[in-house]
C-alpha positions as CSV (number, residue, x, y, z in Angstrom):
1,X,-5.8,31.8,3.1
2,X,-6.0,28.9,5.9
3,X,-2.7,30.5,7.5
4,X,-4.4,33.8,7.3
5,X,-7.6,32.4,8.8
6,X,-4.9,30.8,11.7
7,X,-4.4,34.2,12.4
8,X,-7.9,35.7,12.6
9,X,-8.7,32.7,14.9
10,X,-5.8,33.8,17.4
11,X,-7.1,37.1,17.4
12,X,-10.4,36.2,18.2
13,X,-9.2,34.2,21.0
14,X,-7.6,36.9,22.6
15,X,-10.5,38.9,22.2
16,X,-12.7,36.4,23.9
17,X,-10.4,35.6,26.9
18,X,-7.9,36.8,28.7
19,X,-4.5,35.8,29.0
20,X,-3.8,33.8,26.2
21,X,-0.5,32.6,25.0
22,X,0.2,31.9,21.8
23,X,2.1,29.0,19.9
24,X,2.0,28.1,16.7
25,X,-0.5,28.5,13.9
26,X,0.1,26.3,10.7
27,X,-2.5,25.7,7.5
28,X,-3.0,21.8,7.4
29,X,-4.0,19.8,3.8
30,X,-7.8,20.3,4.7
31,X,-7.7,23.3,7.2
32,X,-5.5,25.3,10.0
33,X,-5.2,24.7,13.9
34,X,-3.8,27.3,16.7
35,X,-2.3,25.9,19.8
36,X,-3.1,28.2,22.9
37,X,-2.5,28.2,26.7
38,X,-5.1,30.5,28.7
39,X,-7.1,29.5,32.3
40,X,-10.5,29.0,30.3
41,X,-10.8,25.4,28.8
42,X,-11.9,25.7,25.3
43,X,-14.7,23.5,24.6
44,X,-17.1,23.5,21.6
45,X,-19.9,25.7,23.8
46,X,-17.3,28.5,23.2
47,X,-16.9,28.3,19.1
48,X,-20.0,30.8,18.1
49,X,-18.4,33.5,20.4
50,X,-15.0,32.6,18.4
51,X,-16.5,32.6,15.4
52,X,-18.4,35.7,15.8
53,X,-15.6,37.2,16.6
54,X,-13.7,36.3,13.6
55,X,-16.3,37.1,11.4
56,X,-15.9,40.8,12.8
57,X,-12.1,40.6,12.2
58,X,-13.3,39.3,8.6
59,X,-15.6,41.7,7.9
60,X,-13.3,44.8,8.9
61,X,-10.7,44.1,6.3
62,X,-7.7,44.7,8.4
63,X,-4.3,44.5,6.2
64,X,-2.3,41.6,6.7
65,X,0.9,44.1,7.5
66,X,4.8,42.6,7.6
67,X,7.0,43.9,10.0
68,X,10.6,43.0,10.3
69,X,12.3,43.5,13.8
70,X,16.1,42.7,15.1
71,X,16.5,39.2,17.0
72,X,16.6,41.9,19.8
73,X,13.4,44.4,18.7
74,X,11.7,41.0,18.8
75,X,12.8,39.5,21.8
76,X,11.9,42.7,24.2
77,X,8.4,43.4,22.2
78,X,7.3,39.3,22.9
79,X,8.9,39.6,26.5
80,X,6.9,42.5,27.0
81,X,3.8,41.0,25.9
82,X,4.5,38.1,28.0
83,X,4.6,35.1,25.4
84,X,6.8,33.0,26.2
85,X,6.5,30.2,24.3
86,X,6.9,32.5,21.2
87,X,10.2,33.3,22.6
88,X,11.3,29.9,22.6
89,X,10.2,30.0,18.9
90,X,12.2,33.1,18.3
91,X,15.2,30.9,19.7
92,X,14.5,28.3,17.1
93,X,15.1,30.6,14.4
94,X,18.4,30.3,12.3
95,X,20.8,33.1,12.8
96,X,20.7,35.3,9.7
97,X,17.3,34.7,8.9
98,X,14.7,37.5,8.8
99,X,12.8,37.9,11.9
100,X,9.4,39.2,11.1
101,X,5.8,39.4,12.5
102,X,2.3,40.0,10.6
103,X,-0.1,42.5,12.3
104,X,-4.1,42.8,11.6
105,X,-5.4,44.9,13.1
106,X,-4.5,45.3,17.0
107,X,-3.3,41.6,16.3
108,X,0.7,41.2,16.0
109,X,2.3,37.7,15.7
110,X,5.6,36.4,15.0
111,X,5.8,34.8,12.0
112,X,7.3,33.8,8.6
113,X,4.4,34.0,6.4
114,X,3.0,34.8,4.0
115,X,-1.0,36.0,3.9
116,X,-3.5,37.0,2.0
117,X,-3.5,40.9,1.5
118,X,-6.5,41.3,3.9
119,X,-8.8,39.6,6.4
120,X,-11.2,40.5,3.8
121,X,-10.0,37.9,1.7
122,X,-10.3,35.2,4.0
123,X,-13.0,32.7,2.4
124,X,-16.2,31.0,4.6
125,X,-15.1,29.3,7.1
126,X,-15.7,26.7,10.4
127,X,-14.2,25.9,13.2
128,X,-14.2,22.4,13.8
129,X,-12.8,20.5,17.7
130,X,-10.1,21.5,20.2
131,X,-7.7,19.1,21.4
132,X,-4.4,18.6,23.8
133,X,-1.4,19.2,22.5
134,X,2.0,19.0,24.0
135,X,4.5,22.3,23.4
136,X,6.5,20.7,21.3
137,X,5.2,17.1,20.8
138,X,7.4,16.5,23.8
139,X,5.2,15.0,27.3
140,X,7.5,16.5,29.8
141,X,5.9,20.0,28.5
142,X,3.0,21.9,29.3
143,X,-0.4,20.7,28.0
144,X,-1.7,23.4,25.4
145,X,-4.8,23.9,23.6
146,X,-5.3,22.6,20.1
147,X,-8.0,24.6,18.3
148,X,-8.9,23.1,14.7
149,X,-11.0,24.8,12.0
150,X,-11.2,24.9,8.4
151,X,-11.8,27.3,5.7
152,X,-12.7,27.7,1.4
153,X,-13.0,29.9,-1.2
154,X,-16.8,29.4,-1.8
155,X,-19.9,28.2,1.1
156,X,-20.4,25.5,-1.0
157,X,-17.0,24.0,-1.1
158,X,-17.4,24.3,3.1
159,X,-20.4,22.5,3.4
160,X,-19.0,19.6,0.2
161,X,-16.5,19.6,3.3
162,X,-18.6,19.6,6.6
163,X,-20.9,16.5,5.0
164,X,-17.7,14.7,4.4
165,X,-16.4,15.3,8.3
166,X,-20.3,14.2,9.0
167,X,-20.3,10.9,7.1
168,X,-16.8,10.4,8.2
169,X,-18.1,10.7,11.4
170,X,-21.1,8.1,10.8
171,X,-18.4,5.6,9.2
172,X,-16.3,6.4,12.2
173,X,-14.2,2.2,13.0
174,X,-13.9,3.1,16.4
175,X,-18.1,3.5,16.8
176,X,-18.9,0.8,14.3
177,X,-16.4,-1.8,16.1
178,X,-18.2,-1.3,18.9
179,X,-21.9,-1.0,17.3
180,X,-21.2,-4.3,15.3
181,X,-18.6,-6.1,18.2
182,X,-15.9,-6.3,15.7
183,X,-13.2,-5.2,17.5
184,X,-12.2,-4.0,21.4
185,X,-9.2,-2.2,23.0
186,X,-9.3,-3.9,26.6
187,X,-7.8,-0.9,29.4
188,X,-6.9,-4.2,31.7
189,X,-4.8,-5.3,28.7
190,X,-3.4,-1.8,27.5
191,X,-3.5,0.7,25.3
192,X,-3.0,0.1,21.4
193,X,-3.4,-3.6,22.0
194,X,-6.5,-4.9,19.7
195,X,-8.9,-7.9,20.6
196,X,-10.3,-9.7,17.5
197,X,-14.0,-10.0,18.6
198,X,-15.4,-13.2,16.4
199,X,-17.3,-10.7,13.7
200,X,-13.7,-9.1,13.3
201,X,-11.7,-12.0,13.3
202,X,-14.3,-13.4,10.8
203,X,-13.6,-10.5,8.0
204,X,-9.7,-11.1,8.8
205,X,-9.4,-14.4,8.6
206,X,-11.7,-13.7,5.0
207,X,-8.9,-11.0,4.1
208,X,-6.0,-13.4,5.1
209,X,-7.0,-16.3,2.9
210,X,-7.6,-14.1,0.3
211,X,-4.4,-12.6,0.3
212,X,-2.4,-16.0,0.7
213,X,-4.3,-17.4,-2.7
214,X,-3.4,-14.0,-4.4
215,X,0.5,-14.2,-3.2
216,X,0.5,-18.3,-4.3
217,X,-0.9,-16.8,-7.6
218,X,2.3,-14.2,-7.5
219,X,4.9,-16.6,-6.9
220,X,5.6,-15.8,-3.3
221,X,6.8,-18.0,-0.8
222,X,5.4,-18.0,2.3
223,X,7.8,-17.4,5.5
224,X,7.1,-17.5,9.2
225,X,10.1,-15.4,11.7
226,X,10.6,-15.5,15.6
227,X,8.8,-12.6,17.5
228,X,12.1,-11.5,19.3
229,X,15.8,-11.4,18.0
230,X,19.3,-11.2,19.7
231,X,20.7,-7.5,20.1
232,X,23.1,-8.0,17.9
233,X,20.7,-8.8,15.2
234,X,19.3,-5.5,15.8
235,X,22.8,-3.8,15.8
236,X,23.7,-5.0,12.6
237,X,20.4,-4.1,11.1
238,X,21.0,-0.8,12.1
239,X,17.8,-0.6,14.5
240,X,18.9,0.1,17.5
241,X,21.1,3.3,16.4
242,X,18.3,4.8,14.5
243,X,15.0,2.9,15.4
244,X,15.6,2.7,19.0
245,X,13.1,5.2,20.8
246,X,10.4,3.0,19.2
247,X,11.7,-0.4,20.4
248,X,10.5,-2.0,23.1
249,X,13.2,-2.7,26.2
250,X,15.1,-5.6,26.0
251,X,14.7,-8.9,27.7
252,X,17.6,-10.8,29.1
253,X,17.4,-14.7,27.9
254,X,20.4,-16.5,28.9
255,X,22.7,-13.4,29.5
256,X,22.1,-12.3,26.3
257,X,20.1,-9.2,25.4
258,X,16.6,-9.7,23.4
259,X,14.2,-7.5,21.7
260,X,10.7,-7.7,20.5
261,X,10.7,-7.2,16.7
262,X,9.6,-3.8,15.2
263,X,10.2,-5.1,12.0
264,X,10.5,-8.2,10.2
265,X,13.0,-7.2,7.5
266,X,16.1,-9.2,9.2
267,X,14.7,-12.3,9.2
268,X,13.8,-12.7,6.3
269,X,17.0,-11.5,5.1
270,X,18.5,-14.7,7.8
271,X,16.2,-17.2,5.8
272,X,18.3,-15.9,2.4
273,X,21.7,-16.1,3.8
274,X,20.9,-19.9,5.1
275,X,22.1,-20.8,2.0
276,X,24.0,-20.0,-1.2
277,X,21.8,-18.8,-4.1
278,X,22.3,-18.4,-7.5
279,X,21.4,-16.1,-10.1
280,X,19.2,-19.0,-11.9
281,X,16.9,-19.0,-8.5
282,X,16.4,-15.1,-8.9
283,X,13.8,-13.2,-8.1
284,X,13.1,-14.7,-4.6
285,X,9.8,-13.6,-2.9
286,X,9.5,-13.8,0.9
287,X,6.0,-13.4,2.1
288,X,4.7,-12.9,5.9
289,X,1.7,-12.2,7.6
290,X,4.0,-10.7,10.5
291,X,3.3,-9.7,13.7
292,X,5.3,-6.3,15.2
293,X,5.9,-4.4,17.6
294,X,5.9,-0.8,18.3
295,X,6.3,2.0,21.3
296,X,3.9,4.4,20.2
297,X,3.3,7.5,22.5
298,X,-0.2,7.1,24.1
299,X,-1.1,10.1,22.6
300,X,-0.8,9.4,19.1
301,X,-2.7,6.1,19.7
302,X,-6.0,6.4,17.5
303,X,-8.4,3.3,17.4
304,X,-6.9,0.4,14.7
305,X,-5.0,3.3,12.8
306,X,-2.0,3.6,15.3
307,X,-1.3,1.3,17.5
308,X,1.0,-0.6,19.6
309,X,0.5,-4.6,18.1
310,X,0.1,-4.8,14.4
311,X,0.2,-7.1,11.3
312,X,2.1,-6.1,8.1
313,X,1.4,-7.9,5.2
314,X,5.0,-7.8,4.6
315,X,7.0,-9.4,1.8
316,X,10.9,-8.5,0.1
317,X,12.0,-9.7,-3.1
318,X,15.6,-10.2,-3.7
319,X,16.3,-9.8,-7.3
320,X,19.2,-9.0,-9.8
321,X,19.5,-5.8,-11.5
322,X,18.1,-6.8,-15.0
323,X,15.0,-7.9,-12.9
324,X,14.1,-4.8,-11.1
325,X,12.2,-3.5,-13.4
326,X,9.8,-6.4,-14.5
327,X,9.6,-7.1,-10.4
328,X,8.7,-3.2,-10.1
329,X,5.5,-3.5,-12.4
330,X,4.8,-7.0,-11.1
331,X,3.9,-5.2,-7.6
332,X,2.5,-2.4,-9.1
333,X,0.0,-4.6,-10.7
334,X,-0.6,-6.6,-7.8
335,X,-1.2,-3.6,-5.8
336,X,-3.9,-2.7,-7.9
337,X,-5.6,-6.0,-8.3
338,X,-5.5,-6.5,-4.6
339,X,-7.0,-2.9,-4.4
340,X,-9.6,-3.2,-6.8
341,X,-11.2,-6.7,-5.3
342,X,-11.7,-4.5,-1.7
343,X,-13.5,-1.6,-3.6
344,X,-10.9,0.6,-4.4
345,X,-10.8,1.8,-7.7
346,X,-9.2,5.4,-7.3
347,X,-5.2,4.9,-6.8
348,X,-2.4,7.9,-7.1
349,X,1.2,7.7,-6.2
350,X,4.3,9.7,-4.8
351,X,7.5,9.1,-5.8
352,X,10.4,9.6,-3.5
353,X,13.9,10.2,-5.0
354,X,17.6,10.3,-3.6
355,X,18.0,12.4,-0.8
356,X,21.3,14.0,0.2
357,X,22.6,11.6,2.2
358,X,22.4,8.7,0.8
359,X,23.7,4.8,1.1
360,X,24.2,3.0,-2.4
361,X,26.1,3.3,-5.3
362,X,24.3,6.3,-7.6
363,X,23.8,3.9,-10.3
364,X,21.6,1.9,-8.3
365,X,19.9,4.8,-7.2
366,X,19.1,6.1,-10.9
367,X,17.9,2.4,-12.1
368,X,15.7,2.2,-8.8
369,X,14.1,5.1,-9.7
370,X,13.5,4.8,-13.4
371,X,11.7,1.5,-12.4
372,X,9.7,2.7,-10.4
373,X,8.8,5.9,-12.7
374,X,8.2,3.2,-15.2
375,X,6.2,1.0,-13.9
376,X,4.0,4.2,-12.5
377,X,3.6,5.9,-16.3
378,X,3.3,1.9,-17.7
379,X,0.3,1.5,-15.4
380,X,-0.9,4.9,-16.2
381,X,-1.0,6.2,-12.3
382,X,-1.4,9.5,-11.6
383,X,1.8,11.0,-9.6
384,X,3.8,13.3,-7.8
385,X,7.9,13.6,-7.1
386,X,9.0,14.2,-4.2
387,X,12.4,15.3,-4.8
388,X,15.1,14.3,-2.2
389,X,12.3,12.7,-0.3
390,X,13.6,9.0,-0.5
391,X,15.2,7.4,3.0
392,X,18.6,6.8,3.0
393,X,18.7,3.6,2.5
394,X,16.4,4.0,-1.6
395,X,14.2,5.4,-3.4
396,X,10.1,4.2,-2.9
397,X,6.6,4.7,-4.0
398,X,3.8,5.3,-2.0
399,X,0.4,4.5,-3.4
400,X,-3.0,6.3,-2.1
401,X,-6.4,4.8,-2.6
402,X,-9.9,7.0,-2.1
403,X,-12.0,5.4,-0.3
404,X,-16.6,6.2,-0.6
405,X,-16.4,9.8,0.4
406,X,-13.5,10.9,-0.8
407,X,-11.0,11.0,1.3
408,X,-7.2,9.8,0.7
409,X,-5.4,6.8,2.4
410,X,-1.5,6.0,2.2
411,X,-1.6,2.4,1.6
412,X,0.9,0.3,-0.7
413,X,4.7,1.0,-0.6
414,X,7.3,-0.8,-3.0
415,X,10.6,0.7,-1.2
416,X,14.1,-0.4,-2.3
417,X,17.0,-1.0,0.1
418,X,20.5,-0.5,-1.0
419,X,21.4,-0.5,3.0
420,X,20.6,-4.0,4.7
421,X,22.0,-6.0,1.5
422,X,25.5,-4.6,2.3
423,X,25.0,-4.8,6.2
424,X,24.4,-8.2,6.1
425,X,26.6,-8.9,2.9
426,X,23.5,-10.2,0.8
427,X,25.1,-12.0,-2.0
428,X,23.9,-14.2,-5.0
429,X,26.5,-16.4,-7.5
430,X,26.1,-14.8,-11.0
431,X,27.0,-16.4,-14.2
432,X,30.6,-15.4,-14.1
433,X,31.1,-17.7,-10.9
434,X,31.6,-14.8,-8.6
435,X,29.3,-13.5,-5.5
436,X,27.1,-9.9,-6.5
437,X,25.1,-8.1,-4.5
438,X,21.5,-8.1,-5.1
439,X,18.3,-5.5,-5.4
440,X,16.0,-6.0,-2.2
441,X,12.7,-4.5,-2.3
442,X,10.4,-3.8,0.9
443,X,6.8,-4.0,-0.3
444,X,3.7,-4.2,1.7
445,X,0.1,-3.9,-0.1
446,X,-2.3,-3.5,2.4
447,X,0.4,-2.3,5.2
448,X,-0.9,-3.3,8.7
449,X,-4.0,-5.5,8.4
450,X,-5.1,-3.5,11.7
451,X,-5.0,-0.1,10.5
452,X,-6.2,-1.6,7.0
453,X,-9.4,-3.2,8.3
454,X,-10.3,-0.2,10.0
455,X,-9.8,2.0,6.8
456,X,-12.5,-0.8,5.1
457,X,-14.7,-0.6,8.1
458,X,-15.1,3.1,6.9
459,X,-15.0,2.4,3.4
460,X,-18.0,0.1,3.4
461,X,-19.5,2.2,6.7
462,X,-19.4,-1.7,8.5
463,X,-21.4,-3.2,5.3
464,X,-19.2,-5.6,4.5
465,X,-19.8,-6.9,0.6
466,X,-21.1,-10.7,0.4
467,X,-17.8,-11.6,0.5
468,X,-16.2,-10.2,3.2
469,X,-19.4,-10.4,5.6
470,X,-18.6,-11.9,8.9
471,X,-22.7,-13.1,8.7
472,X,-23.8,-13.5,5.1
473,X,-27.1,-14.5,5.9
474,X,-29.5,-14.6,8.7
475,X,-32.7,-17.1,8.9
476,X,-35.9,-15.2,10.3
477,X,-38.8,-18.1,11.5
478,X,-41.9,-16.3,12.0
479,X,-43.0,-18.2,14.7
480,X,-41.8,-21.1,17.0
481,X,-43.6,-23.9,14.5
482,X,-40.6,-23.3,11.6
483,X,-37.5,-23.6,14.3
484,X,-36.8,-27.1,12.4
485,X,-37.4,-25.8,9.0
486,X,-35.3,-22.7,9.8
487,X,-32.3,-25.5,11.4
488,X,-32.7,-27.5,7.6
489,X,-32.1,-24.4,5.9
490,X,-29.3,-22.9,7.9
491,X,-27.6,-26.8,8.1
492,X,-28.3,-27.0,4.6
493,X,-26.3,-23.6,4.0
494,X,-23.9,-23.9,6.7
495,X,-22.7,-26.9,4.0
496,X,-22.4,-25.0,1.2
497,X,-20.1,-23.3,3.0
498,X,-22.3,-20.2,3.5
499,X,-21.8,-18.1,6.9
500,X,-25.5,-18.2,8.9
501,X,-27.4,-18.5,11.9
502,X,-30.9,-18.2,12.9
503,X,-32.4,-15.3,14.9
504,X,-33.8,-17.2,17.7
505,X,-35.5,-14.3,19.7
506,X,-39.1,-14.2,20.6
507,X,-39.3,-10.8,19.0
508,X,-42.1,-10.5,15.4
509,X,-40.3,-10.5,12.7
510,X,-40.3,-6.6,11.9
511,X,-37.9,-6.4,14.8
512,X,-35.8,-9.0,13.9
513,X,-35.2,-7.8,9.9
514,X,-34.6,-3.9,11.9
515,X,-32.1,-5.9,13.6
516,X,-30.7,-7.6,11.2
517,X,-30.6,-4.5,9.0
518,X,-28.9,-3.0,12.4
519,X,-26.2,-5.4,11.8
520,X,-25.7,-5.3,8.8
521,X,-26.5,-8.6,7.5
522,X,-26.7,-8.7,3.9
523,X,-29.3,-11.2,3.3
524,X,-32.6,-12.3,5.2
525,X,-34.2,-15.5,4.6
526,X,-37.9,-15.3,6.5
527,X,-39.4,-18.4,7.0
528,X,-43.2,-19.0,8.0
529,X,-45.7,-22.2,7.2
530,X,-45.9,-21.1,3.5
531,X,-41.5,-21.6,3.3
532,X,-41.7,-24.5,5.4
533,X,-44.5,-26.3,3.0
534,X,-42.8,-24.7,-0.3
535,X,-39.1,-25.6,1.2
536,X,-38.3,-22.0,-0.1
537,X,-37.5,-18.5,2.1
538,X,-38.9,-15.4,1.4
539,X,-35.2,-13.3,0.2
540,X,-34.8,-9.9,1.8
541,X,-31.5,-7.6,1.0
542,X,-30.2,-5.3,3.6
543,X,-30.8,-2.5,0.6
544,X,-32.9,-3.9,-1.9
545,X,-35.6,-4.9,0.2
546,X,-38.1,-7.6,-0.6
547,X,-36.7,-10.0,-3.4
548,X,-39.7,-12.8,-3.1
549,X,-39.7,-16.5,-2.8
550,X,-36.5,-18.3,-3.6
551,X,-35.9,-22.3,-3.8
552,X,-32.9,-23.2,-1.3
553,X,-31.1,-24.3,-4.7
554,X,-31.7,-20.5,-6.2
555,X,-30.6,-18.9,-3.0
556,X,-27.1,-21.0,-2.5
557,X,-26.8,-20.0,-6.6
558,X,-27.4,-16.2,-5.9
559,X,-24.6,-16.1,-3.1
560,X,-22.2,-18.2,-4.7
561,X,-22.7,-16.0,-8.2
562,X,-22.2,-12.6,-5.8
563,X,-19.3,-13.8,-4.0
564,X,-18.0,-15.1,-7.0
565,X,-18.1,-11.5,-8.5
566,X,-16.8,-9.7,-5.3
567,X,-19.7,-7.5,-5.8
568,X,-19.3,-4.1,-4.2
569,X,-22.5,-2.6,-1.8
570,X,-20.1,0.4,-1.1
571,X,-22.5,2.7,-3.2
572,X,-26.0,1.3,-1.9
573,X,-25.7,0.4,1.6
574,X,-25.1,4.1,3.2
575,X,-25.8,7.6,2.1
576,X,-23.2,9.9,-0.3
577,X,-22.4,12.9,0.7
């Protein structure tokens, strides 16, 4: 129905305007998009006529008609009309394969298919933003027209949808990082290059520490690898034949070639081979916080979730073959632990198996997998197969969390490597005395901390739980006459290790709890005469209000019980949709 509403939408365009060229028109997960080139610039002003438009082509019920031409019929009728990039698509196609275009109406387009019957059927529906596109992904092309909308069977599955985009919007990292200084991409630095601001760094440093106690727990050891590597390093590795485009150039250190790291796989795999292991010392767990490097095309650059610098919470566990299962559910637990403590309760999975082309001895292959399916139906995950879908190199999982409205994230991946162990002839003495090659796993939890703060910055809409707030209390004094009393109280819960300050302005104090309610603070501790002569604070939550008077002893009790519990404001703090 979205492919057919694709359709409508290029009609109506060419209704609307004149000389338009097509492209391409593909259904999306949540939606469908049309790439155009015409002299008009599409902005939003123009959707109603659009959408008027299509609602006409809707209401007519034209047949959705299939037409089959020759590779010949087709190429005079689109040279005729004058769209050429649709002959450059009719080039594309495989000799041997049908050629054939839909027609609705006075509307003909080249393409595979298939639709609904009729316009008619085509569900409520919205269009959405317009954006550049590149023909063909590729810079060097002309600049087309992106035109998104979206479409569903009933109204009320559309507007379920719409107040999703709206919150979504609302919870946008990007406009909180800015509205709450958390983060900054500086243009005299460059583009997909992130500044901590001290907020930001705050909550990373909180989800660092956390995740080093976590891996201790695990039985990781913690490793820390050089940010550049010798060519050959990269050779062998196998980087620079099929990694290459996004590597950074080389640097020449001593006649010898250098580049940045992309990945932190081979080192870690150097810290194994510095020495002879043996299959008593198996499973070993390499753990790194590690910063990479990546050329990402400017315009696929988008905010903390794609960009040039990032940190992988990255780790690889070298095991024997009678380990890889228990290792398997090991991560797969730990994945879900980690999860659950940042408010994710709602994980799913795809599984990836053997493609074609493969690297590996089969029988690896078939034990990687039936781990992994394991340790997935052990755990009770919900999943999908995605046959053939695996890299080369072994099969993996990739887990999804939901975040507070809904919406889907590709986070954890547990990836096995039967590649790099035999380019860098990875061995481990077994019990018979003789070298054998082991398992590797890839595993990250969180994947890059950069893309994964911004997905919590959504998540929690910038109200960080107790936990995880980069200010987890701010003192209010009513008037100048408390400043000392409001200093005791913040020195006094500065020591218990608490994160406050004072709100020093000469504002009243209804303008200092709106703007600490602004920030996001979740607790306010006003202080007048009364406080100062009680040696209490009158408690106020960001959510709850007014909670009343509170010794100093009661309030460093309620904090340490809440951050104790990793309670979760997810569900209080902004609206549902």
């Amino acid at each position: 129905m979205r492919h057919s509403a694709a359709h409508v939408m290029a009609a109506a365009v060419c209704q609307v305007f004149d000389r338009v060229l097509l492209d391409i028109g593909p259904a999306t997960e949540d939606g469908f998009y049309y790439d155009f080139d015409l002299p008009h610039r599409i902005g939003p002003e123009d959707f109603p006529a659009i959408e008027a438009a299509m609602a006409r082509i809707i209401a007519e019920d034209h047949p959705f008609e299939r037409i089959e031409m020759s590779r010949e019929e087709a190429h005079r009728w689109l040279e005729t009309a004058g769209q050429k990039y649709k002959l450059e698509r009719l080039a594309e196609i495989p000799e041997g394969e049908p050629i054939t275009f839909y027609r609705c109406g006075p509307f003909m387009d080249l393409c595979r298919g298939p639709h609904v019957p009729s316009t008619g059927h085509i569900g409520p529906f919205k269009l959405l933003s317009v954006a550049g596109s590149y023909f063909h992904g590729l810079e060097t092309n002309p600049m087309l027209q992106r035109v998104y909308g979206t479409a569903f069977a009933t109204q009320e599955e559309l507007n379920r949808y719409l107040r999703q985009l709206e919150e979504a919007r609302q919870r946008d990292h990007r406009k909180l990082g800015r509205e709450l200084e958390l983060f900054s991409i500086e243009e005299a630095v460059g583009p997909g290059l992130i500044h901590w601001h001290p907020s930001g760094a705050m909550v990373r440093y909180l989800i660092e520490e956390f995740w080093r106690r976590e891996h201790v727990r695990a039985g990781y050891q913690f490793v820390f690898t050089p940010h550049i590597g010798r060519a050959e390093l990269w050779a062998i590795s196998g980087h620079l034949d099929f990694y290459r485009e996004s590597m950074y150039a080389p640097m020449k250190i001593d006649e010898r070639e250098y580049f940045i790291k992309p990945m932190n796989c081979p080192f870690h795999i150097q810290i194994y081979k510095s020495r002879r292991h043996s299959y008593r010392e198996l499973p070993v767990r390499f753990a790194e916080l590690g910063t990479v490097y990546r050329y990402e095309k400017d315009g696929v650059l988008h905010g903390l979730f794609r960009v040039r610098g990032f940190t992988q919470d990255d780790a690889h566990i070298i095991c024997t073959p009678d380990q890889v299962e228990a290792e398997i559910l090991a991560v797969i637990r730990f994945a879900r632990s980690m999860w659950d403590a940042f408010g994710f309760r709602e994980i799913s999975a795809y599984l990836s198996t053997r493609p074609e082309k493969a690297v590996g001895d089969p029988a690896r292959w078939e034990q990687a997998t039936a781990a992994l399916e394991q340790a997935l139906r052990t755990e009770q995950i919900p999943y999908d197969t995605d046959v053939g879908g695996g890299a080369f190199y072994g099969p993996k999982i990739d887990l999804k969390v939901r975040d507070a409205i809904g919406r889907e994230w590709q986070m954890s991946t547990v990836q096995f490597d039967f590649n790099l162990p035999e380019r860098f002839d990875m061995t481990y003495i077994g019990p018979d005395g003789a070298p054998h090659r082991p398992y590797m796993i890839h595993r990250a939890l969180l994947g890059s901390l950069e893309r994964f703060f911004g997905i919590l910055v959504e998540h929690y809409a910038g109200a960080f739980p107790l936990w995880l707030a980069p200010e987890q209390i701010r003192i209010l004094p009513v008037s100048d006459r408390v400043e000392e009393y409001a200093r005791s109280v913040r020195d006094r819960l500065r020591a218990a290790e608490f994160r406050v300050t004072i709100d020093q302005s000469a504002d009243k104090i209804g303008a200092k709890i709106r703007r600490a309610q602004t920030d996001k603070v979740p607790y306010m501790a006003i202080v007048g005469l009364r406080e100062a002569a009680s040696d209490t604070v009158a408690l106020r939550h960001r959510r709850r209000g007014d909670l009343g008077a509170f010794s100093l002893a009661e309030v460093e009790q309620l904090l340490r019980d809440e951050v104790a519990r990793r309670a979760s404001d997810r569900n209080g703090d902004s609206p549902k949709p």
